[in-house]
mmCIF file as gemmi writes it, N, C-alpha and C atoms, coordinates in Angstrom:
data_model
loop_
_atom_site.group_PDB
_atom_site.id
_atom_site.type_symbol
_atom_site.label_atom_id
_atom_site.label_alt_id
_atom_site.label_comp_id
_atom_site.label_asym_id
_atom_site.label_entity_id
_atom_site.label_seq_id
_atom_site.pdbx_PDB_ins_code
_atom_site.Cartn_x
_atom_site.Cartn_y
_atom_site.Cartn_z
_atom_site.occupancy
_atom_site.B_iso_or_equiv
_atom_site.pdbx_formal_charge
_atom_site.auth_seq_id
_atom_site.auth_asym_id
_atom_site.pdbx_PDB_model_num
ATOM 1 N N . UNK Axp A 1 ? 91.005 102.429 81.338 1 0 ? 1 A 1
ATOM 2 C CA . UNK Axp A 1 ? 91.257 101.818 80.07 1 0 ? 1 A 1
ATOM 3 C C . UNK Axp A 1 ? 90.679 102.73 78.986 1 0 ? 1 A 1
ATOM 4 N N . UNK Axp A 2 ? 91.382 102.412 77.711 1 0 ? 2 A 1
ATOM 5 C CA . UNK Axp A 2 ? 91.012 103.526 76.47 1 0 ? 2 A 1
ATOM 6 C C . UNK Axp A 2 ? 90.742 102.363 75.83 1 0 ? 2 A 1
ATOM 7 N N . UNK Axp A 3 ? 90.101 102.98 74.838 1 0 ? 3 A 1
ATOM 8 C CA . UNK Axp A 3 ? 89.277 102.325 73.315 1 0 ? 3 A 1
ATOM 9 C C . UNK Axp A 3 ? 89.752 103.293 72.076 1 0 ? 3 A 1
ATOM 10 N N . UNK Axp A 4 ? 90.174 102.838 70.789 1 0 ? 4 A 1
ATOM 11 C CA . UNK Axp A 4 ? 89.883 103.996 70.041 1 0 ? 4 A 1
ATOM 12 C C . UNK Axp A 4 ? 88.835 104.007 69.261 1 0 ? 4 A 1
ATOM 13 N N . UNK Axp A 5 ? 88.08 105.136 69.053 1 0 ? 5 A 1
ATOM 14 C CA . UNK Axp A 5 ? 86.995 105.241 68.159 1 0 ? 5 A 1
ATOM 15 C C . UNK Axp A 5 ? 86.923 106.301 67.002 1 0 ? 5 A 1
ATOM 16 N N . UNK Axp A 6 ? 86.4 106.224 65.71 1 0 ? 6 A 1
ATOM 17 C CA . UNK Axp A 6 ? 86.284 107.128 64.519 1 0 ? 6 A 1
ATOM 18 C C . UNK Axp A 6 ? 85.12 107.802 64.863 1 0 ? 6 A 1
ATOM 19 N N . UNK Axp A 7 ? 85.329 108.894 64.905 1 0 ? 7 A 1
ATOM 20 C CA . UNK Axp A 7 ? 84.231 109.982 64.597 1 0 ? 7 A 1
ATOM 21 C C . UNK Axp A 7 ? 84.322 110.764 63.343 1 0 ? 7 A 1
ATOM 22 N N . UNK Axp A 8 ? 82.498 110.384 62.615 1 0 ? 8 A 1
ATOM 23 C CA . UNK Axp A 8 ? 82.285 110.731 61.125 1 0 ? 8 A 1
ATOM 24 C C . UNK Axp A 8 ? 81.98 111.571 60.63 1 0 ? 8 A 1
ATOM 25 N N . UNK Axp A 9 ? 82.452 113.005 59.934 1 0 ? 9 A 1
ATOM 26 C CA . UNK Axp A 9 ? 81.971 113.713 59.338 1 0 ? 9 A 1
ATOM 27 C C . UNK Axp A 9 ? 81.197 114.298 58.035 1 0 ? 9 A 1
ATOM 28 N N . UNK Axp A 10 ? 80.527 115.177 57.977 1 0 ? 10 A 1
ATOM 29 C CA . UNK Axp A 10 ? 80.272 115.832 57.039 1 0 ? 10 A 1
ATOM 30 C C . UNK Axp A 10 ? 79.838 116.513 56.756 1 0 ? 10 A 1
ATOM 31 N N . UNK Axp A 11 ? 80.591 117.581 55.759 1 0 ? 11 A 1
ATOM 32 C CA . UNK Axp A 11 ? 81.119 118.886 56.065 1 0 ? 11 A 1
ATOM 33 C C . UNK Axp A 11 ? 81.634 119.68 56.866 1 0 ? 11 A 1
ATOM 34 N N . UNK Axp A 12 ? 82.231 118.873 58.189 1 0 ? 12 A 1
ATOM 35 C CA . UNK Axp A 12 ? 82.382 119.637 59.092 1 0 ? 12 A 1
ATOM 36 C C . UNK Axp A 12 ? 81.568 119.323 60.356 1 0 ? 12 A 1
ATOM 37 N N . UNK Axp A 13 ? 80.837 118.625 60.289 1 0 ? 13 A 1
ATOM 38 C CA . UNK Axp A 13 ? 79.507 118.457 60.886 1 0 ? 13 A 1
ATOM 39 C C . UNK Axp A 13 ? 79.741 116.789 61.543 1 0 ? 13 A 1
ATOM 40 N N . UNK Axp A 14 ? 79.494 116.98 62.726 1 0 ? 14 A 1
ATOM 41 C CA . UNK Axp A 14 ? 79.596 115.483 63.511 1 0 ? 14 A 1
ATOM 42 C C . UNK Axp A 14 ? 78.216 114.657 63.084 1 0 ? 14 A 1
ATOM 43 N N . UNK Axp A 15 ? 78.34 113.68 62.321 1 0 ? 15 A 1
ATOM 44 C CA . UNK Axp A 15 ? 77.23 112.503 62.283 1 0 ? 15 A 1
ATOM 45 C C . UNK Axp A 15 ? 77.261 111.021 63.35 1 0 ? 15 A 1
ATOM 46 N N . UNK Axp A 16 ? 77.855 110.445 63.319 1 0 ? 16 A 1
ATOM 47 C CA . UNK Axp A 16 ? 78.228 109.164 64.264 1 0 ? 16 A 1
ATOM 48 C C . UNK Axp A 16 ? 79.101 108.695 64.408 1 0 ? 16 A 1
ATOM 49 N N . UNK Axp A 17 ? 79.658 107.574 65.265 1 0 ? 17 A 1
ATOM 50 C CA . UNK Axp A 17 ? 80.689 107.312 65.415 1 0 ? 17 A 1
ATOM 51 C C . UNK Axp A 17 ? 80.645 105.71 65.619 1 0 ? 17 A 1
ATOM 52 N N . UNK Axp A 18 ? 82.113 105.208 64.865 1 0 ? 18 A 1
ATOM 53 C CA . UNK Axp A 18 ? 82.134 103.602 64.496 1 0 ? 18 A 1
ATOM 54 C C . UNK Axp A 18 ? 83.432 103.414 65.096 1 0 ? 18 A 1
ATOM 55 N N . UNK Axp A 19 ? 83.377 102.148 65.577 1 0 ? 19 A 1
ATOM 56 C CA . UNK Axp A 19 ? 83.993 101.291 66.294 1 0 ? 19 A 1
ATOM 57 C C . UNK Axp A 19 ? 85.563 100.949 65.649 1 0 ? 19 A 1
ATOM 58 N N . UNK Axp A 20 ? 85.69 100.586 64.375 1 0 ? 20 A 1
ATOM 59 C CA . UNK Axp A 20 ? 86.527 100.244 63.635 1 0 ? 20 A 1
ATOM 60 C C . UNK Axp A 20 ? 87.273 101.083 62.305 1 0 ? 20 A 1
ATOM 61 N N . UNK Axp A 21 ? 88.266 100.657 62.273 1 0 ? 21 A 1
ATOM 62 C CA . UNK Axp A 21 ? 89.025 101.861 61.365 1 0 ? 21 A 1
ATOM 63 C C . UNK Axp A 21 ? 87.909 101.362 59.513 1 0 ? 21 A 1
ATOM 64 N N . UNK Axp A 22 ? 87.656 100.26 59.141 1 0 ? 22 A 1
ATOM 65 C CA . UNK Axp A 22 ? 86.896 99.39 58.204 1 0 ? 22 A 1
ATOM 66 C C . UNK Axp A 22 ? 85.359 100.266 57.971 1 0 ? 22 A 1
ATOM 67 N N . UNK Axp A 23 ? 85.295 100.554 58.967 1 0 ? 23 A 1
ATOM 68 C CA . UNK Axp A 23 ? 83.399 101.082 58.786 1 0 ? 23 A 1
ATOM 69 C C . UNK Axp A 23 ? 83.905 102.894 58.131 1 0 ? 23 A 1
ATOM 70 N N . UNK Axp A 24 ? 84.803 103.293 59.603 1 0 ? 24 A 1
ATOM 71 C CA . UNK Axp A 24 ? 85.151 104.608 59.072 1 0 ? 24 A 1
ATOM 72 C C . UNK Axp A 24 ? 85.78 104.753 57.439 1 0 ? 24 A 1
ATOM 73 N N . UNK Axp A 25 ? 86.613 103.868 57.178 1 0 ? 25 A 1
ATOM 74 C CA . UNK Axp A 25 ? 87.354 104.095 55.52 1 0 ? 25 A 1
ATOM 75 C C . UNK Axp A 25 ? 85.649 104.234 54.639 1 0 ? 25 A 1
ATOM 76 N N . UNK Axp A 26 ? 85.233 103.018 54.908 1 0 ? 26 A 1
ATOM 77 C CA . UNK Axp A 26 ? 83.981 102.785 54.251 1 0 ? 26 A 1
ATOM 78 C C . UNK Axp A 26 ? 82.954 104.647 53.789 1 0 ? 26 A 1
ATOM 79 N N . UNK Axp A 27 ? 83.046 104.751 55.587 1 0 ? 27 A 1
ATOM 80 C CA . UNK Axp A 27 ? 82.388 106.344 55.428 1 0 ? 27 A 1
ATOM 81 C C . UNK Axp A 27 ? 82.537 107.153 54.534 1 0 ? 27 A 1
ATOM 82 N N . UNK Axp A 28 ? 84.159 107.386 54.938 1 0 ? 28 A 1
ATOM 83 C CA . UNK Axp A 28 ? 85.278 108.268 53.883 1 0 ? 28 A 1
ATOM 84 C C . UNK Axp A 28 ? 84.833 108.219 52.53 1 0 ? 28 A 1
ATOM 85 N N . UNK Axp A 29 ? 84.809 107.039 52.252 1 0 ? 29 A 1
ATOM 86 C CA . UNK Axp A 29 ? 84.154 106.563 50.72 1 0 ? 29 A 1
ATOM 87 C C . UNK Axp A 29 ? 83.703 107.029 49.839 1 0 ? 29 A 1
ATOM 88 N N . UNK Axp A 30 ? 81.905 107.042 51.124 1 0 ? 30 A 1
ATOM 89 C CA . UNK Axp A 30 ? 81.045 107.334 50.524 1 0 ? 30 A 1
ATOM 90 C C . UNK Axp A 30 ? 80.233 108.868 49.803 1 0 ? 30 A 1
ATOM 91 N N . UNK Axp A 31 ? 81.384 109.889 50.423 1 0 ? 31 A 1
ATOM 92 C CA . UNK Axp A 31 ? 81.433 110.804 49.37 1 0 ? 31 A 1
ATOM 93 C C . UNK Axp A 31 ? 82.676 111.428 49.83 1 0 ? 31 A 1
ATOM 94 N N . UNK Axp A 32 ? 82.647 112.84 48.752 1 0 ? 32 A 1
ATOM 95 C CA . UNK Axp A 32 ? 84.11 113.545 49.166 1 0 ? 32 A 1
ATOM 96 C C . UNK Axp A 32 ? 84.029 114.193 50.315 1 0 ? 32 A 1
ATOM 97 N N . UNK Axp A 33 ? 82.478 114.572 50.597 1 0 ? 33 A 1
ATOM 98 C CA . UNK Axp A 33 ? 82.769 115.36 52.047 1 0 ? 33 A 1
ATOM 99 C C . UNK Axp A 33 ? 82.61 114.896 53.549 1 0 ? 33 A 1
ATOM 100 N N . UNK Axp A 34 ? 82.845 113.935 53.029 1 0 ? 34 A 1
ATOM 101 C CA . UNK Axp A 34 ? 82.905 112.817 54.241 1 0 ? 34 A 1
ATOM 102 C C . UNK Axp A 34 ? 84.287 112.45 55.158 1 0 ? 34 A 1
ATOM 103 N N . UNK Axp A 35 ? 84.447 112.384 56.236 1 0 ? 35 A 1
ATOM 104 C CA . UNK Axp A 35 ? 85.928 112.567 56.809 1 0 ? 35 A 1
ATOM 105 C C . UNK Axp A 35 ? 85.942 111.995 58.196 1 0 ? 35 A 1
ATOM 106 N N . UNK Axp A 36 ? 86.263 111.726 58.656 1 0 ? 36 A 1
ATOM 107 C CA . UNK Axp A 36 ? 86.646 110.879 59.7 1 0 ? 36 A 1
ATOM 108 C C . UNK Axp A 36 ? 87.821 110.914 60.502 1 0 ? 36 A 1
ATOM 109 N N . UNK Axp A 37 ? 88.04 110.817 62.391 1 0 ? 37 A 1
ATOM 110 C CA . UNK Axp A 37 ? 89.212 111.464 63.19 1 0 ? 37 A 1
ATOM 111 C C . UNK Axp A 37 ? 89.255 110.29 64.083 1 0 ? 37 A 1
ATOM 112 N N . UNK Axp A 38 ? 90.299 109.737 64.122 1 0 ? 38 A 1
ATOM 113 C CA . UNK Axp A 38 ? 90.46 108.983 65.491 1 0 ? 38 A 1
ATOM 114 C C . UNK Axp A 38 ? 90.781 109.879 67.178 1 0 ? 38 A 1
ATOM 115 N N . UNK Axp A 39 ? 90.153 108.843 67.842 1 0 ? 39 A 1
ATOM 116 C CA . UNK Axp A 39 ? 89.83 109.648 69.224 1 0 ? 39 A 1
ATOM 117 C C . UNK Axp A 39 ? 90.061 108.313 70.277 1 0 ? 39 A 1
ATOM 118 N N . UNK Axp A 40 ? 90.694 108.53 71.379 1 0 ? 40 A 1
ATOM 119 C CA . UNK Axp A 40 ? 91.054 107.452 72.308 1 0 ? 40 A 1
ATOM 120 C C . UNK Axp A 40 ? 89.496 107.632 73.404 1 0 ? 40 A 1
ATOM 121 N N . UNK Axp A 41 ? 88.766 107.293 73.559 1 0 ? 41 A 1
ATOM 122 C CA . UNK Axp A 41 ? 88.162 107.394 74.499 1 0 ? 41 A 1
ATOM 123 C C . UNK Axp A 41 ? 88.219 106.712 76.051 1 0 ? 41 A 1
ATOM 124 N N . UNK Axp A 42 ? 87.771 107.077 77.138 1 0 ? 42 A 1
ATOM 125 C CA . UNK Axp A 42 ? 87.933 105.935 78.349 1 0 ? 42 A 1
ATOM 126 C C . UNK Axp A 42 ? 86.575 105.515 78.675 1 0 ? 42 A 1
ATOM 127 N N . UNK Axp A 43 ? 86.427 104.237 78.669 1 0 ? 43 A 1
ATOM 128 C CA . UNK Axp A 43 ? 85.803 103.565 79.361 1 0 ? 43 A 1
ATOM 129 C C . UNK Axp A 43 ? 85.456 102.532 80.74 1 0 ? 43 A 1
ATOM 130 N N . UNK Axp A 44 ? 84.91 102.507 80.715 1 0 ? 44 A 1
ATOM 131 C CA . UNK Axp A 44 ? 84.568 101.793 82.578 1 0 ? 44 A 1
ATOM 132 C C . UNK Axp A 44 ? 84.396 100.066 82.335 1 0 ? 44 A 1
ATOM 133 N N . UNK Axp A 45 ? 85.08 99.64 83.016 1 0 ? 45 A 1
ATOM 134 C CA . UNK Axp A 45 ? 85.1 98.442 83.185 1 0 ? 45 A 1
ATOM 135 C C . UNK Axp A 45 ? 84.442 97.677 84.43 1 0 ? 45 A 1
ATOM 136 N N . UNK Axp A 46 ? 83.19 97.197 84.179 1 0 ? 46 A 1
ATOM 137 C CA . UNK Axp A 46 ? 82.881 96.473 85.395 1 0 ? 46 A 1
ATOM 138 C C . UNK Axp A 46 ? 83.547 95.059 85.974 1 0 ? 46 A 1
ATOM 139 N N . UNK Axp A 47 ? 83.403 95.174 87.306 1 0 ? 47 A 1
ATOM 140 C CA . UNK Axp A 47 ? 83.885 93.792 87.652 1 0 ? 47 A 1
ATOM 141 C C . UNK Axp A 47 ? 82.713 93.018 87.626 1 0 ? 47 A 1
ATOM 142 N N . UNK Axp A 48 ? 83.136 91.486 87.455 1 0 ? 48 A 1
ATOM 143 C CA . UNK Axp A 48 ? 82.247 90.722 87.747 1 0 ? 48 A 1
ATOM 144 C C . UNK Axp A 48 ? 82.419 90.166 89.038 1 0 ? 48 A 1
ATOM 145 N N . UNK Axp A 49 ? 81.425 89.278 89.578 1 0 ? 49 A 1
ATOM 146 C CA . UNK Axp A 49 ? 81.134 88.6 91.134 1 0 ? 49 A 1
ATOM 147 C C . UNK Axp A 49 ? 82.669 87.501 91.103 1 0 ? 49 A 1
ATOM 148 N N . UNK Axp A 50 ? 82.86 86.975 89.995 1 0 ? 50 A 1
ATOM 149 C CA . UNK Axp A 50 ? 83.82 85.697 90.047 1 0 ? 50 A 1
ATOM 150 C C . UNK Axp A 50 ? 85.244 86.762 90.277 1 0 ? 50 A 1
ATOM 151 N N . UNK Axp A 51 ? 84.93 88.463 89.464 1 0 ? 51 A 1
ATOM 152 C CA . UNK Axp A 51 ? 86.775 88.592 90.101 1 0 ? 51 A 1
ATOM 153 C C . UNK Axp A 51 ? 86.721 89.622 91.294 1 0 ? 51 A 1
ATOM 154 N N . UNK Axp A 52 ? 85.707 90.078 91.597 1 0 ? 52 A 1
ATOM 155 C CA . UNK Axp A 52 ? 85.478 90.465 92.905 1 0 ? 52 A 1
ATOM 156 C C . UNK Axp A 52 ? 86.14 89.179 94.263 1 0 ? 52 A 1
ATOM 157 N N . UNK Axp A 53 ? 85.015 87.971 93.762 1 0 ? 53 A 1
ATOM 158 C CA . UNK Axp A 53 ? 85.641 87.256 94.827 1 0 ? 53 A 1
ATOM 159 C C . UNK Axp A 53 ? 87.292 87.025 94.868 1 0 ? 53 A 1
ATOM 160 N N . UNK Axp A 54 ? 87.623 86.233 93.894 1 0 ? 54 A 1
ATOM 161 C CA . UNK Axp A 54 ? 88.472 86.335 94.151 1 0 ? 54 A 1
ATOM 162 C C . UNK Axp A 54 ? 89.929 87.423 94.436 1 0 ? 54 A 1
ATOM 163 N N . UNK Axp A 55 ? 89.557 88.836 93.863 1 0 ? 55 A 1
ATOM 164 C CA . UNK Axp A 55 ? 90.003 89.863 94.496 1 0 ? 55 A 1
ATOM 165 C C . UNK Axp A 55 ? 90.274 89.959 95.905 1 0 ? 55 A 1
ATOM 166 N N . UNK Axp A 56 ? 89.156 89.593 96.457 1 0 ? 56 A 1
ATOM 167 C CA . UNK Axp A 56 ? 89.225 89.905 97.8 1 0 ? 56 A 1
ATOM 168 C C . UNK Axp A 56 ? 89.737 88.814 98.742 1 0 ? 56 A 1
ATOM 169 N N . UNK Axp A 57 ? 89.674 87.717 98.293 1 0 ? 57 A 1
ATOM 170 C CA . UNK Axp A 57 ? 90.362 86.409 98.543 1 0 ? 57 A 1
ATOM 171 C C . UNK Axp A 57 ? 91.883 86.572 98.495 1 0 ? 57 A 1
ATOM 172 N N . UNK Axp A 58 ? 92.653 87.173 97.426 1 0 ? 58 A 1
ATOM 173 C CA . UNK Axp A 58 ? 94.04 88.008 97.715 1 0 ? 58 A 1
ATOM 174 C C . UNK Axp A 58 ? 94.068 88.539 98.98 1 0 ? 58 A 1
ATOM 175 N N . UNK Axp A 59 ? 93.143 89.559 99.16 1 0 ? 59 A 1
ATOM 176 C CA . UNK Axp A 59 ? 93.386 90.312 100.078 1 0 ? 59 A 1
ATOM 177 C C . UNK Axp A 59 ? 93.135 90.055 101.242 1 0 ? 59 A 1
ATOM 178 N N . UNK Axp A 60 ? 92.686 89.049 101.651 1 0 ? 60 A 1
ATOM 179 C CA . UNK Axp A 60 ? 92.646 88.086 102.991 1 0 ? 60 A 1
ATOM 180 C C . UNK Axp A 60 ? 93.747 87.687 103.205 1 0 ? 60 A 1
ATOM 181 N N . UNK Axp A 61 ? 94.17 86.924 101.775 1 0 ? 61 A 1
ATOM 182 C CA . UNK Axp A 61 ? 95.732 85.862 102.381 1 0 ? 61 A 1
ATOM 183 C C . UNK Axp A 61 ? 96.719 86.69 102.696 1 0 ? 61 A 1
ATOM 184 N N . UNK Axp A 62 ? 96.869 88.144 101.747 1 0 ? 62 A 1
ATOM 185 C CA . UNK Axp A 62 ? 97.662 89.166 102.222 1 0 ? 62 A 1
ATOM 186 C C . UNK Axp A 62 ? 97.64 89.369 103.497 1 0 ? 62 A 1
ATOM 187 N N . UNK Axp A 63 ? 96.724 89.882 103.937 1 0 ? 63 A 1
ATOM 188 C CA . UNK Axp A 63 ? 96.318 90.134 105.211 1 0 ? 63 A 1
ATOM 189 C C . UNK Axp A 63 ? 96.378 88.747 106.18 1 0 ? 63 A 1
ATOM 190 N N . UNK Axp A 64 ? 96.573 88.248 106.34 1 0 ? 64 A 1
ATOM 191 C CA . UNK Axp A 64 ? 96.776 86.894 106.876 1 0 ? 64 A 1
ATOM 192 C C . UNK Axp A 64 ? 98.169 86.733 107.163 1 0 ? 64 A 1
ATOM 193 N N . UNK Axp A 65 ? 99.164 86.4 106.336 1 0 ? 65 A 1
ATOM 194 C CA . UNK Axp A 65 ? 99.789 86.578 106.315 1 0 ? 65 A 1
ATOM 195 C C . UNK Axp A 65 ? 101.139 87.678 107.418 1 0 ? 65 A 1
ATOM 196 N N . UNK Axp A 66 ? 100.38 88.9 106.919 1 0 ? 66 A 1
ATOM 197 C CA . UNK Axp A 66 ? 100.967 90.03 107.547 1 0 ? 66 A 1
ATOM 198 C C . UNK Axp A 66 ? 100.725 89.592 109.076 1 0 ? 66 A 1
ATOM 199 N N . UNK Axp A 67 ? 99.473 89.549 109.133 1 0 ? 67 A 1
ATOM 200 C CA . UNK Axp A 67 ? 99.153 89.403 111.076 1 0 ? 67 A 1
ATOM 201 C C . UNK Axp A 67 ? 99.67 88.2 111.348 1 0 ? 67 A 1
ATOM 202 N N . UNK Axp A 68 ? 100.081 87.129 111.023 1 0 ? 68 A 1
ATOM 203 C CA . UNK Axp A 68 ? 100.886 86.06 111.266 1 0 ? 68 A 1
ATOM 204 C C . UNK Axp A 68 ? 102.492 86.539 111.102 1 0 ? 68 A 1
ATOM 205 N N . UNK Axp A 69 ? 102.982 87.41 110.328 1 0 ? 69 A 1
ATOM 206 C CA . UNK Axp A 69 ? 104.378 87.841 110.701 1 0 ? 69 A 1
ATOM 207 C C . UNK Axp A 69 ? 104.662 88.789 112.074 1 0 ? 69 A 1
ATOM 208 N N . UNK Axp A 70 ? 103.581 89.568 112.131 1 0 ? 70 A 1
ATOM 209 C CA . UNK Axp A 70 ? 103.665 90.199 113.109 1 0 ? 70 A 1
ATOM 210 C C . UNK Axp A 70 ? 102.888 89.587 114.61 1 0 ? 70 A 1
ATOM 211 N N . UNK Axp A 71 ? 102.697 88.215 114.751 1 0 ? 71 A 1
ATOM 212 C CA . UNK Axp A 71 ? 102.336 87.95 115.928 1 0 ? 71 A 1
ATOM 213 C C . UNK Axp A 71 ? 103.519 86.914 116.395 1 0 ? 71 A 1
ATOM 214 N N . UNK Axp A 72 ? 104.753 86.921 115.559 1 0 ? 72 A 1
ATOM 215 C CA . UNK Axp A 72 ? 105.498 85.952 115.521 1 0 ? 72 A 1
ATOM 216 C C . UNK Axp A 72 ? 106.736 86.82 116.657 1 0 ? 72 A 1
């Protein structure tokens, strides 16, 4: 999965980076040499225990399934 994020300049020079296009305009703003680039980044998504389980609960009945077609 991607996110997009603003990265803030000035002069040329990387300072920080904001979440929303609103903070970056804001940046822009705040003087002329101020500038700002959108960037897709990827991030990691953890699972939690509730879709783990049931993840794997799919993959039982799948599997279940299958060995019941094939013992038929």
């Amino acid at each position: 999965m991607r996110k997009l994020v603003y990265k803030c300049f000035t002069n040329n020079h990387f300072v920080k980076t904001v979440t929303t296009y609103k903070e970056a305009k804001e940046w822009k703003e705040e003087s002329e040499k101020n500038s700002f680039k959108d960037e897709a980044v990827d991030i990691k998504r953890e699972e939690t225990e509730k879709e783990r389980k049931t993840r794997l609960e799919r993959i039982a009945k799948r599997m279940k399934k299958i060995r019941d077609k094939q013992a038929v």
